[in-house]
VMD Tcl script that builds the backbone (N, CA, C; Angstrom):
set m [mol new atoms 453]
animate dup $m
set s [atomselect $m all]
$s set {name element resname resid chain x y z} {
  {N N UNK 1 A 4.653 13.159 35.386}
  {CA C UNK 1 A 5.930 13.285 34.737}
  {C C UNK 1 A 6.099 14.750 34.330}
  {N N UNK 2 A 7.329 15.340 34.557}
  {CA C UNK 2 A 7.673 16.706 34.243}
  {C C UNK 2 A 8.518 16.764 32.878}
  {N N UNK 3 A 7.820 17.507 32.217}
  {CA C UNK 3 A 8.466 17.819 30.659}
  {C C UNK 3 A 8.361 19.110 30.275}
  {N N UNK 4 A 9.234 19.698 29.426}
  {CA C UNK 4 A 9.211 20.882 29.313}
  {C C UNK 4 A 8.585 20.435 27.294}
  {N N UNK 5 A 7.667 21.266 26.816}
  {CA C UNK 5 A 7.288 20.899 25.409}
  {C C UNK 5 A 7.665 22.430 25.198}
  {N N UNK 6 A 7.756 22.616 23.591}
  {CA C UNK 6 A 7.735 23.791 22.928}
  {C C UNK 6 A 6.519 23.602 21.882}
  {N N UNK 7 A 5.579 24.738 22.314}
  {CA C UNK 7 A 4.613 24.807 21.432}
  {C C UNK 7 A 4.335 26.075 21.012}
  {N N UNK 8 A 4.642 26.210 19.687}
  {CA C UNK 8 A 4.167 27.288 18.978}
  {C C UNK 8 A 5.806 28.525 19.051}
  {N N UNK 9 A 6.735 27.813 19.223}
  {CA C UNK 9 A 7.778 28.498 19.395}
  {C C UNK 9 A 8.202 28.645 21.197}
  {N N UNK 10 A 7.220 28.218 21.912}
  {CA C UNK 10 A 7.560 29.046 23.044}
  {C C UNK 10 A 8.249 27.637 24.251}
  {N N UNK 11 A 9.180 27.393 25.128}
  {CA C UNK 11 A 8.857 26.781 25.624}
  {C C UNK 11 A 8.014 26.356 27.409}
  {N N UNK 12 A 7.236 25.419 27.057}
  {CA C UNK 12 A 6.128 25.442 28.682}
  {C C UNK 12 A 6.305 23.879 29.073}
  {N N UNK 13 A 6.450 24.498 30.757}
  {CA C UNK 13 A 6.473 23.269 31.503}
  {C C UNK 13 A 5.054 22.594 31.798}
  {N N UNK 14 A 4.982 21.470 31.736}
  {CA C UNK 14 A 3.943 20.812 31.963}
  {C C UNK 14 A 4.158 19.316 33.010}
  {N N UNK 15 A 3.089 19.001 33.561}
  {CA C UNK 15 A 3.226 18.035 34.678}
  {C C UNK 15 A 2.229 16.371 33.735}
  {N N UNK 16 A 2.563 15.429 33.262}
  {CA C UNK 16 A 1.193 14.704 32.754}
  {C C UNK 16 A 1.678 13.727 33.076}
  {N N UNK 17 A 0.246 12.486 33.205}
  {CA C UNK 17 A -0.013 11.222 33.318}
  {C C UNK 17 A 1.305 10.721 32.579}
  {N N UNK 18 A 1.472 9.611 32.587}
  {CA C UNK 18 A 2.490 8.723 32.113}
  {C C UNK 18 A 1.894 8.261 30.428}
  {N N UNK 19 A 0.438 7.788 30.607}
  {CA C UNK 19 A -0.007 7.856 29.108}
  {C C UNK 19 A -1.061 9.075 28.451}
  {N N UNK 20 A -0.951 9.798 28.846}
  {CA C UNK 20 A -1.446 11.075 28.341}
  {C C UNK 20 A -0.930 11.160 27.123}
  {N N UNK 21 A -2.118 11.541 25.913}
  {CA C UNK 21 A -2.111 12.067 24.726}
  {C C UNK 21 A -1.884 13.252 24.532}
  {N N UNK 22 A -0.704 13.675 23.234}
  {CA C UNK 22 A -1.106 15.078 23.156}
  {C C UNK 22 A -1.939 15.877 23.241}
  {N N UNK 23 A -2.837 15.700 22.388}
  {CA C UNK 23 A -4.426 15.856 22.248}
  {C C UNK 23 A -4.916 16.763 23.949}
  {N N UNK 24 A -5.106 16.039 24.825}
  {CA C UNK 24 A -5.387 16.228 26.199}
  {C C UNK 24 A -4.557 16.960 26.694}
  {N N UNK 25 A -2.785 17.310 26.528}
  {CA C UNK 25 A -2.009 17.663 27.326}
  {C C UNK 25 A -2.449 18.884 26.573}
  {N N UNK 26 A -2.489 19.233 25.228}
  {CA C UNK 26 A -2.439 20.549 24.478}
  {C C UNK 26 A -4.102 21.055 24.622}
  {N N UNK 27 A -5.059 20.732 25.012}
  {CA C UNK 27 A -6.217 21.210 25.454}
  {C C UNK 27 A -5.970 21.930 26.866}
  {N N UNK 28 A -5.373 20.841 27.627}
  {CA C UNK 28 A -5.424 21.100 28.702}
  {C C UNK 28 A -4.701 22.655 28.744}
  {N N UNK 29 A -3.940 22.892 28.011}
  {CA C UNK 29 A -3.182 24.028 28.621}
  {C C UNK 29 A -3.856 25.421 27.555}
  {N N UNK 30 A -4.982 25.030 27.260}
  {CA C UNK 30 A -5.638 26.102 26.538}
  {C C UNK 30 A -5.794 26.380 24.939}
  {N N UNK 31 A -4.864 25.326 24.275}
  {CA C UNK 31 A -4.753 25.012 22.782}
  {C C UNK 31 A -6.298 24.558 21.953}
  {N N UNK 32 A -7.304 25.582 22.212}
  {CA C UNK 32 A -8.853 25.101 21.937}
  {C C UNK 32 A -8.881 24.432 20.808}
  {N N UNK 33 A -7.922 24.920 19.215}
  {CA C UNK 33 A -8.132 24.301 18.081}
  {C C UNK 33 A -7.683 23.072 17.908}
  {N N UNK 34 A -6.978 22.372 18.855}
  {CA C UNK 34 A -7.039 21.098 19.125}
  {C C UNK 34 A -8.421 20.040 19.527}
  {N N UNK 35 A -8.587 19.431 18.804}
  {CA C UNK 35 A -10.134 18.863 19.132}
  {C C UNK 35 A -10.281 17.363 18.956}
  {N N UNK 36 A -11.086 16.764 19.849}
  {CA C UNK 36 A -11.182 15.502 19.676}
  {C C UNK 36 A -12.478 15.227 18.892}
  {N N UNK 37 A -12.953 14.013 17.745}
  {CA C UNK 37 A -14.078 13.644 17.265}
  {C C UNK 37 A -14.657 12.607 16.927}
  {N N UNK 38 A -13.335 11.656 17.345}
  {CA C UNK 38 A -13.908 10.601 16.917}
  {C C UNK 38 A -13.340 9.399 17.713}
  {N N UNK 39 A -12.056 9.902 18.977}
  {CA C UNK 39 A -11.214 8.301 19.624}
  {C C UNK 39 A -11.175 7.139 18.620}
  {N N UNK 40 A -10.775 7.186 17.092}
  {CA C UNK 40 A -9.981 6.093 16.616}
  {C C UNK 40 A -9.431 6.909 15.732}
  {N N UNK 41 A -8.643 8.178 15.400}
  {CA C UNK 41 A -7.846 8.634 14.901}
  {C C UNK 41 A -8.228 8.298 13.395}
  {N N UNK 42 A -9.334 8.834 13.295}
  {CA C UNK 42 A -9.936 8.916 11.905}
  {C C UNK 42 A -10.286 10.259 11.192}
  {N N UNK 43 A -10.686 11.049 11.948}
  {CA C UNK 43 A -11.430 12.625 12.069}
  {C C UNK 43 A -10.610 13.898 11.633}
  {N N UNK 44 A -9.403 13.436 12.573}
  {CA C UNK 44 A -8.171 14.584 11.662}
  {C C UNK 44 A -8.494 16.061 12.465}
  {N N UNK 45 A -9.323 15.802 13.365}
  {CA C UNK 45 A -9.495 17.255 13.928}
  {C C UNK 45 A -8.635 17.257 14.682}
  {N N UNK 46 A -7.611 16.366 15.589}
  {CA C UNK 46 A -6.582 16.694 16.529}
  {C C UNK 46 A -5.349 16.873 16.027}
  {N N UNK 47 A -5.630 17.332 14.733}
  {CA C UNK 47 A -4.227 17.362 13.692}
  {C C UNK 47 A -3.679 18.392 13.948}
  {N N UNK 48 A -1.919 18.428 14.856}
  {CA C UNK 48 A -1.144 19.200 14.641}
  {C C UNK 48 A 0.268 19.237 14.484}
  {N N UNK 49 A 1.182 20.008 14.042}
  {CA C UNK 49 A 2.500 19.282 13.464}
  {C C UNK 49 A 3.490 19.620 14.447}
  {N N UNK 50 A 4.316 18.225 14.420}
  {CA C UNK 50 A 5.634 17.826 15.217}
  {C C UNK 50 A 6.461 17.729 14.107}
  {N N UNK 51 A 7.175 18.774 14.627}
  {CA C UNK 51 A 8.699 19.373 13.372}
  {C C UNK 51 A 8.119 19.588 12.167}
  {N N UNK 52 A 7.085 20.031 11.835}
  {CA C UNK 52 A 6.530 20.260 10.729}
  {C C UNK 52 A 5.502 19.435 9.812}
  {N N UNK 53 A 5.324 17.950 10.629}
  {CA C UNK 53 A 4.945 17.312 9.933}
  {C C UNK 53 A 3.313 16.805 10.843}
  {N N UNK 54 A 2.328 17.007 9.863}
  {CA C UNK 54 A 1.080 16.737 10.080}
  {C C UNK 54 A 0.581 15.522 11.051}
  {N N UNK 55 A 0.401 15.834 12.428}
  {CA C UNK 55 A 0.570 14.679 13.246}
  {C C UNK 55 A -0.703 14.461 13.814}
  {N N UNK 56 A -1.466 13.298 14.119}
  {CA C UNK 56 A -3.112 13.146 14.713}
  {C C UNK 56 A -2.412 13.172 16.679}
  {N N UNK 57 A -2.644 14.122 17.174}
  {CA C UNK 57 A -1.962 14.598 18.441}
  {C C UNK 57 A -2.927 13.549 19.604}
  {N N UNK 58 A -4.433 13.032 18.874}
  {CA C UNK 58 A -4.351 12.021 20.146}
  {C C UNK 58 A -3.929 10.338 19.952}
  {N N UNK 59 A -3.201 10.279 18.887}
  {CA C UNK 59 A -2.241 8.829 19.052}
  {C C UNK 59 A -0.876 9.036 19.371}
  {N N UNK 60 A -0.533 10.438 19.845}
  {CA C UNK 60 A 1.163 10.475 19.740}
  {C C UNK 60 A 1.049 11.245 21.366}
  {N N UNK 61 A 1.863 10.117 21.940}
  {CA C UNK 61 A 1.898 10.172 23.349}
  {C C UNK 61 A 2.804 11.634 23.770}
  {N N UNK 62 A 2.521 12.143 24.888}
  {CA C UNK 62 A 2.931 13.832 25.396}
  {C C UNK 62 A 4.093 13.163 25.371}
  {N N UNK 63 A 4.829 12.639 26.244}
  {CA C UNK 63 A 6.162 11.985 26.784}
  {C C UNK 63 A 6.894 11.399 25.426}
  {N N UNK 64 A 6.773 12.030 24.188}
  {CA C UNK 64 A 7.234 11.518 23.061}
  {C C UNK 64 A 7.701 13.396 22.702}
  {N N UNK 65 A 7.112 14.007 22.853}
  {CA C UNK 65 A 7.191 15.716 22.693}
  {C C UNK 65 A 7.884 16.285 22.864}
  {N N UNK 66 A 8.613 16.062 24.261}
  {CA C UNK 66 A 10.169 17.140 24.326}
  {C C UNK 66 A 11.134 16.862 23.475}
  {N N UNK 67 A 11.712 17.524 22.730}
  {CA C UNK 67 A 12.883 17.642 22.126}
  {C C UNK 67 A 12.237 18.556 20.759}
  {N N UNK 68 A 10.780 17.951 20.278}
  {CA C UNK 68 A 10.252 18.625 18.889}
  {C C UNK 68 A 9.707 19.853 19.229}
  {N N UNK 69 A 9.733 20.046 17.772}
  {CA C UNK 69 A 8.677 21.416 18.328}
  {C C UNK 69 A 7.347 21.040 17.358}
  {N N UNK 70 A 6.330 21.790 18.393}
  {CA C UNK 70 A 4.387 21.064 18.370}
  {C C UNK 70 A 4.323 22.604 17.892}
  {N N UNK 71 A 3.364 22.731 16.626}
  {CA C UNK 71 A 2.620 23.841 16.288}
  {C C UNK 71 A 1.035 23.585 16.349}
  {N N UNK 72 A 0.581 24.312 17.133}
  {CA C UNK 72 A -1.304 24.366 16.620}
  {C C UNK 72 A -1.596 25.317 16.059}
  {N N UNK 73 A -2.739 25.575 15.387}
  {CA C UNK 73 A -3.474 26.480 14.826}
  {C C UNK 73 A -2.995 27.887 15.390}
  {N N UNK 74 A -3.072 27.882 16.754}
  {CA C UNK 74 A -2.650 29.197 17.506}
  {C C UNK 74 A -1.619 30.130 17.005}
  {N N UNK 75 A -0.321 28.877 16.564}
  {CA C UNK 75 A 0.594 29.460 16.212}
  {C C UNK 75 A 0.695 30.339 14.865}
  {N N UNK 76 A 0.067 30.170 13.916}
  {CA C UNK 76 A -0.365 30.051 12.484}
  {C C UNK 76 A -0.884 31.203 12.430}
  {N N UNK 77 A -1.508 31.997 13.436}
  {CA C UNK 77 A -2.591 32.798 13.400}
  {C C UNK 77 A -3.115 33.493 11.943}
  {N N UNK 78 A -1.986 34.425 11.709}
  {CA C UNK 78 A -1.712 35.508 10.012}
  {C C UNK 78 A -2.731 34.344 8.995}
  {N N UNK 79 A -1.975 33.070 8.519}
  {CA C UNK 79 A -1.877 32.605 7.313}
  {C C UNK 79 A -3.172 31.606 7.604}
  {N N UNK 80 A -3.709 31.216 9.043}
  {CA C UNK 80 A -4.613 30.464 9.469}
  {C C UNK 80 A -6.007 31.652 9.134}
  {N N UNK 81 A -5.626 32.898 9.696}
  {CA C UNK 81 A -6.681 34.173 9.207}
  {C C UNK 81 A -6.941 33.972 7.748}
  {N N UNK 82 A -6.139 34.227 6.956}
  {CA C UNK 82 A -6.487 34.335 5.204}
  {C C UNK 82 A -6.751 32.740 4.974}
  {N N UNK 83 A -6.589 31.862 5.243}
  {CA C UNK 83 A -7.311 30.240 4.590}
  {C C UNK 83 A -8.434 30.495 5.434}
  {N N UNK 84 A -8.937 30.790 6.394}
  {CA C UNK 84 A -10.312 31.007 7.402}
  {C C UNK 84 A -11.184 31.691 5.787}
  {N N UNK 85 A -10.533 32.670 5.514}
  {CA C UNK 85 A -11.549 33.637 4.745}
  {C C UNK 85 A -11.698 33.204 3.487}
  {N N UNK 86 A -10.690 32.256 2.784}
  {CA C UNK 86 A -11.020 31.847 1.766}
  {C C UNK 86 A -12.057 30.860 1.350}
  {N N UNK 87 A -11.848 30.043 2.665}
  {CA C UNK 87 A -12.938 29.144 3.356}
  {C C UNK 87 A -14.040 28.983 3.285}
  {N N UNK 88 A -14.503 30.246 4.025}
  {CA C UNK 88 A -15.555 31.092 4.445}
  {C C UNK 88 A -16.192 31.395 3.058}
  {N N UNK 89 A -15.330 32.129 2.258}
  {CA C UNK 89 A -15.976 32.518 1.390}
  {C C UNK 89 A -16.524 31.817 -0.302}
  {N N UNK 90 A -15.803 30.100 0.150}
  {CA C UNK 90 A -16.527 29.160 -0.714}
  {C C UNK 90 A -17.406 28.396 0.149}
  {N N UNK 91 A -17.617 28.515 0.919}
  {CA C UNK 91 A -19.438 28.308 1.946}
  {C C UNK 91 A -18.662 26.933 2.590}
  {N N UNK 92 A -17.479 26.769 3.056}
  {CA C UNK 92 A -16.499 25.229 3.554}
  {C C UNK 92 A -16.830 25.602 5.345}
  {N N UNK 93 A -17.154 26.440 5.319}
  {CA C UNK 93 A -17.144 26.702 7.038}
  {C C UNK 93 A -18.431 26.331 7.296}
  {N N UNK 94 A -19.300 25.717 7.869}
  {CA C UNK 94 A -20.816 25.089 7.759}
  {C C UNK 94 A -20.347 25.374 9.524}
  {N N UNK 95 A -20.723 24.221 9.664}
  {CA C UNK 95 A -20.572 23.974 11.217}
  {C C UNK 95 A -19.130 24.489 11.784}
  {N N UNK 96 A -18.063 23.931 11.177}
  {CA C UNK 96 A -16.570 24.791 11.700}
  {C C UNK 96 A -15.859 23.733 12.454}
  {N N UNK 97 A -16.611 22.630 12.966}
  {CA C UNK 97 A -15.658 22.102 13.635}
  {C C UNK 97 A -14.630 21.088 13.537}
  {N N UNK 98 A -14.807 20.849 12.112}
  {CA C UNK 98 A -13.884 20.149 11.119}
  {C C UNK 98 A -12.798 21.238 10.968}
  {N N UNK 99 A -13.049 22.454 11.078}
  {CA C UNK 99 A -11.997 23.370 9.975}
  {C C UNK 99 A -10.742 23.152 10.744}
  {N N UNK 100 A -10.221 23.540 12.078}
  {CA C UNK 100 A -9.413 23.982 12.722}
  {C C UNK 100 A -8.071 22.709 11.921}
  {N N UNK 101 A -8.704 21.645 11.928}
  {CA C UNK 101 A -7.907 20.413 11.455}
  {C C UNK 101 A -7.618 20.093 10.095}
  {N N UNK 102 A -8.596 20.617 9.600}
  {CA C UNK 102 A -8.230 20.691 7.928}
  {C C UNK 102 A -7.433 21.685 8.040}
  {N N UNK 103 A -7.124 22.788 8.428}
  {CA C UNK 103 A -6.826 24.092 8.119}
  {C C UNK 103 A -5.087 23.537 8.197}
  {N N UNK 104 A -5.145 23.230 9.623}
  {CA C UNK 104 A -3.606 22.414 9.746}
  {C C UNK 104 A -3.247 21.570 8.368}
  {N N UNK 105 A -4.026 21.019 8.001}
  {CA C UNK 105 A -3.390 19.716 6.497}
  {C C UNK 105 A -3.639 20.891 5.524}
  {N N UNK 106 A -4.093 21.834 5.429}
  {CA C UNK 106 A -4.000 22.944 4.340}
  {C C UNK 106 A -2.685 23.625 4.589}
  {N N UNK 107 A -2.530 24.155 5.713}
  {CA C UNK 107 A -1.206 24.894 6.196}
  {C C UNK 107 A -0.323 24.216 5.371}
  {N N UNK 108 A -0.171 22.774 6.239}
  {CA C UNK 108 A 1.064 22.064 5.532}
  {C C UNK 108 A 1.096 21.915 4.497}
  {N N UNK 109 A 0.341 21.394 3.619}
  {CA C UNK 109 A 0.702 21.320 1.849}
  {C C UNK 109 A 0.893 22.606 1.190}
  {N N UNK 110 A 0.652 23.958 1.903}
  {CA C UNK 110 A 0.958 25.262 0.820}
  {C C UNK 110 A 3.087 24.910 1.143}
  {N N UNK 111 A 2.981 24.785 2.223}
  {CA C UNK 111 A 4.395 24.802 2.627}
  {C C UNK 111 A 5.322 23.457 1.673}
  {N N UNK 112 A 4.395 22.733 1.594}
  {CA C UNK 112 A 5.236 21.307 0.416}
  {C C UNK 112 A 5.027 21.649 -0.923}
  {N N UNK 113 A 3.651 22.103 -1.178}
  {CA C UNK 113 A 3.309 22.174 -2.415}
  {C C UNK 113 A 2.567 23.289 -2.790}
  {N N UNK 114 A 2.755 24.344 -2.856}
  {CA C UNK 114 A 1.702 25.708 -3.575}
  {C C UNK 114 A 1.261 25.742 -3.905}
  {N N UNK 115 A 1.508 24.721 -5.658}
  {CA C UNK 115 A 0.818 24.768 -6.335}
  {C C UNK 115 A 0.089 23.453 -6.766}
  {N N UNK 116 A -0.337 22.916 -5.870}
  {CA C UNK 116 A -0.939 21.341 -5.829}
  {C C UNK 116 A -1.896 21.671 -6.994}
  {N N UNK 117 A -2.165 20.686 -7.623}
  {CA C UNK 117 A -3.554 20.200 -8.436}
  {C C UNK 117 A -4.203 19.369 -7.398}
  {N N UNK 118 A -5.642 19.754 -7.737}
  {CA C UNK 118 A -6.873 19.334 -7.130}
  {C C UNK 118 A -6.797 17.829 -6.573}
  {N N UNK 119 A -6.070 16.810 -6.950}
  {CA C UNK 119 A -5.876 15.920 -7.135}
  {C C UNK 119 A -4.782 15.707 -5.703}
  {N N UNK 120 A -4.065 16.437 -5.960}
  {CA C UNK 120 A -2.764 16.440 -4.553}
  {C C UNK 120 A -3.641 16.987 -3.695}
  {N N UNK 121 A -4.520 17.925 -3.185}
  {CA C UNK 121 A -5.131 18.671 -2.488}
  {C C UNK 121 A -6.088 17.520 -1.814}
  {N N UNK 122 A -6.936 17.316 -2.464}
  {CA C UNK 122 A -8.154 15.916 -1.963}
  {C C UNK 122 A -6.936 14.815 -1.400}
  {N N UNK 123 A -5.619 14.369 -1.848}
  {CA C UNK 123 A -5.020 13.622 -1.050}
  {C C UNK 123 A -4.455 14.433 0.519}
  {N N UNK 124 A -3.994 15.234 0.230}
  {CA C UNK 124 A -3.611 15.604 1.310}
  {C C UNK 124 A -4.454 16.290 2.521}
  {N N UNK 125 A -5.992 16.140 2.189}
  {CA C UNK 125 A -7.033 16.584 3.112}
  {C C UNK 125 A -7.807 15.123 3.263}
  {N N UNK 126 A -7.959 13.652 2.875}
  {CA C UNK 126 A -8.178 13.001 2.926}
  {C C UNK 126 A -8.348 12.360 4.548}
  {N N UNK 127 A -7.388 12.952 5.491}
  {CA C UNK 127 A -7.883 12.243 6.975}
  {C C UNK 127 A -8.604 13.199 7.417}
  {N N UNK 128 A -9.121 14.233 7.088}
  {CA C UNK 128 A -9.652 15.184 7.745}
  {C C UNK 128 A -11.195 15.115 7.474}
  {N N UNK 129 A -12.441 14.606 8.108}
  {CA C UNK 129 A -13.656 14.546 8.039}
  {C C UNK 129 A -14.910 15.534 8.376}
  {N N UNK 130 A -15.339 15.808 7.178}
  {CA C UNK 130 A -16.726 16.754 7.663}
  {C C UNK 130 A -18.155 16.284 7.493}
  {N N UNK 131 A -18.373 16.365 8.887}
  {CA C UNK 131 A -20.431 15.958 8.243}
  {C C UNK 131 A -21.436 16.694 7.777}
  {N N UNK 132 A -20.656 18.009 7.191}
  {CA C UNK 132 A -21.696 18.918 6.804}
  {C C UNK 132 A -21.431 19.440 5.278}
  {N N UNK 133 A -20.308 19.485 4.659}
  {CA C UNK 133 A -20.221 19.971 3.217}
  {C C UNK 133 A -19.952 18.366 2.419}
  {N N UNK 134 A -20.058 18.874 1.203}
  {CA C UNK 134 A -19.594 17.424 0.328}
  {C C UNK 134 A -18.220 17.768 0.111}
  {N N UNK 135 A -17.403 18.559 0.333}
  {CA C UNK 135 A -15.914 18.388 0.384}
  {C C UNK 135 A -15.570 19.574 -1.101}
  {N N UNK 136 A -16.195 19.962 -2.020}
  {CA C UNK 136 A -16.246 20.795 -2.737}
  {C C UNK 136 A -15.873 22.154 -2.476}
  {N N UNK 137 A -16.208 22.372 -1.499}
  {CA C UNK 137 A -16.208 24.347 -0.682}
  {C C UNK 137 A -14.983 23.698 -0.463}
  {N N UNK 138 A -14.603 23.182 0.464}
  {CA C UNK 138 A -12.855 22.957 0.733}
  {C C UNK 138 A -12.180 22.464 -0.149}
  {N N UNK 139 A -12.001 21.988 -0.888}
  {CA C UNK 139 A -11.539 22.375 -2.322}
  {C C UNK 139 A -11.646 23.291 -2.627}
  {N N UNK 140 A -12.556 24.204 -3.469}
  {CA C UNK 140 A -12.447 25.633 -3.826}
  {C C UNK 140 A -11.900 26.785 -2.555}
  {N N UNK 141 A -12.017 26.536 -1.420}
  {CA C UNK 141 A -11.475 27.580 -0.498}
  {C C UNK 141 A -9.737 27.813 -0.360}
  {N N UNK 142 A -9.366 25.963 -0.261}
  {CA C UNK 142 A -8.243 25.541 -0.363}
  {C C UNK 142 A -7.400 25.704 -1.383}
  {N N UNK 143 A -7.763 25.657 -2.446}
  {CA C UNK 143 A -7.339 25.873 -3.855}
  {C C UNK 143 A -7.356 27.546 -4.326}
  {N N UNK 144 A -7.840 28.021 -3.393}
  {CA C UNK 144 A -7.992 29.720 -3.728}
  {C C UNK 144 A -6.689 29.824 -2.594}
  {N N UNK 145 A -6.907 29.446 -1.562}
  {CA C UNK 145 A -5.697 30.048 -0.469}
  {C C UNK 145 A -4.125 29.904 -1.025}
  {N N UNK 146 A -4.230 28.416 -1.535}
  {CA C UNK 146 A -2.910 28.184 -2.415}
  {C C UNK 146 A -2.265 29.245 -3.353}
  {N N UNK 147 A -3.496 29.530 -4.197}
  {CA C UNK 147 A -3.369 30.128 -5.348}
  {C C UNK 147 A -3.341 31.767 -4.676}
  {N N UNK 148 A -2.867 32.451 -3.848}
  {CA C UNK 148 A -2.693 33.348 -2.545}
  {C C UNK 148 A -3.855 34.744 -2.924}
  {N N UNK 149 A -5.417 33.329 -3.279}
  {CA C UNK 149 A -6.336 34.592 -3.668}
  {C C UNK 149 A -6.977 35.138 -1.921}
  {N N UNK 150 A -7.265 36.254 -2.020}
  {CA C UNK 150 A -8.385 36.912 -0.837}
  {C C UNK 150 A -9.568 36.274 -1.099}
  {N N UNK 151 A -10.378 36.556 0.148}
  {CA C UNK 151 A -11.833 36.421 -0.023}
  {C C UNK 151 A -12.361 37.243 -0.875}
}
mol reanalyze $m
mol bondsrecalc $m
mol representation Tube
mol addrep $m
């Protein structure tokens, strides 16, 4: 099936399966911070937003995509750089391969909420899973990026 998607502002033609996942269509075309971890849409690492809103990209079929616009991490780069470092610098980056997907559910809540309490923050990072920190460093990294501290 031929669809034209807009990702990251730009728009690209793409050719996919009839049930092809975002997830797969947006790898496929080089979108690395897209990631799969778990096939039951629990993990939150394939988290990226359609029209703005925080979407798990391998339950939301490609052939559902044209008309919105899909942001990944890619797009984000600037503001994805300074939450990386705030990150980083409350020890939340361990392994990393949780971040790319949290980073997305961080993106979005500075944009709803700035100034979340800790409380809104742990909800709104809640689908996003790591097997290496106790969730503390992302809190404090997250809660510093909000609060528009540097590393």
């Amino acid at each position: 099936m031929e669809l034209v998607l807009k990702i990251n502002g730009k728009n690209v033609p793409v050719n996919v399966a009839t049930d092809e996942m975002l997830l797969d269509t947006l790898r496929g075309l080089g979108f690395y911070s897209v990631r799969c971890g778990c096939d039951t849409t629990n993990c939150g690492l394939c988290t990226v937003w359609v029209d703005g809103e925080v979407t798990l990209s391998c339950a939301y079929p490609t052939f559902r995509a044209p008309g919105h616009e899909i942001t990944t991490l890619e797009g984000l780069e600037e503001e994805a750089s300074q939450l990386a470092d705030c990150l980083a610098s409350e020890g939340a980056d361990q392994c990393g391969f949780c971040t790319t997907g949290m980073m997305m559910s961080a993106l979005a809540l500075k944009r709803r909420n700035p100034s979340a309490s800790d409380d809104e923050i742990r909800e709104y990072l809640i689908g996003n899973l790591c097997r290496c920190t106790g969730y503390e460093s992302q809190l404090r990294g997250v809660r510093k990026f909000l609060q528009g501290g540097n590393a």
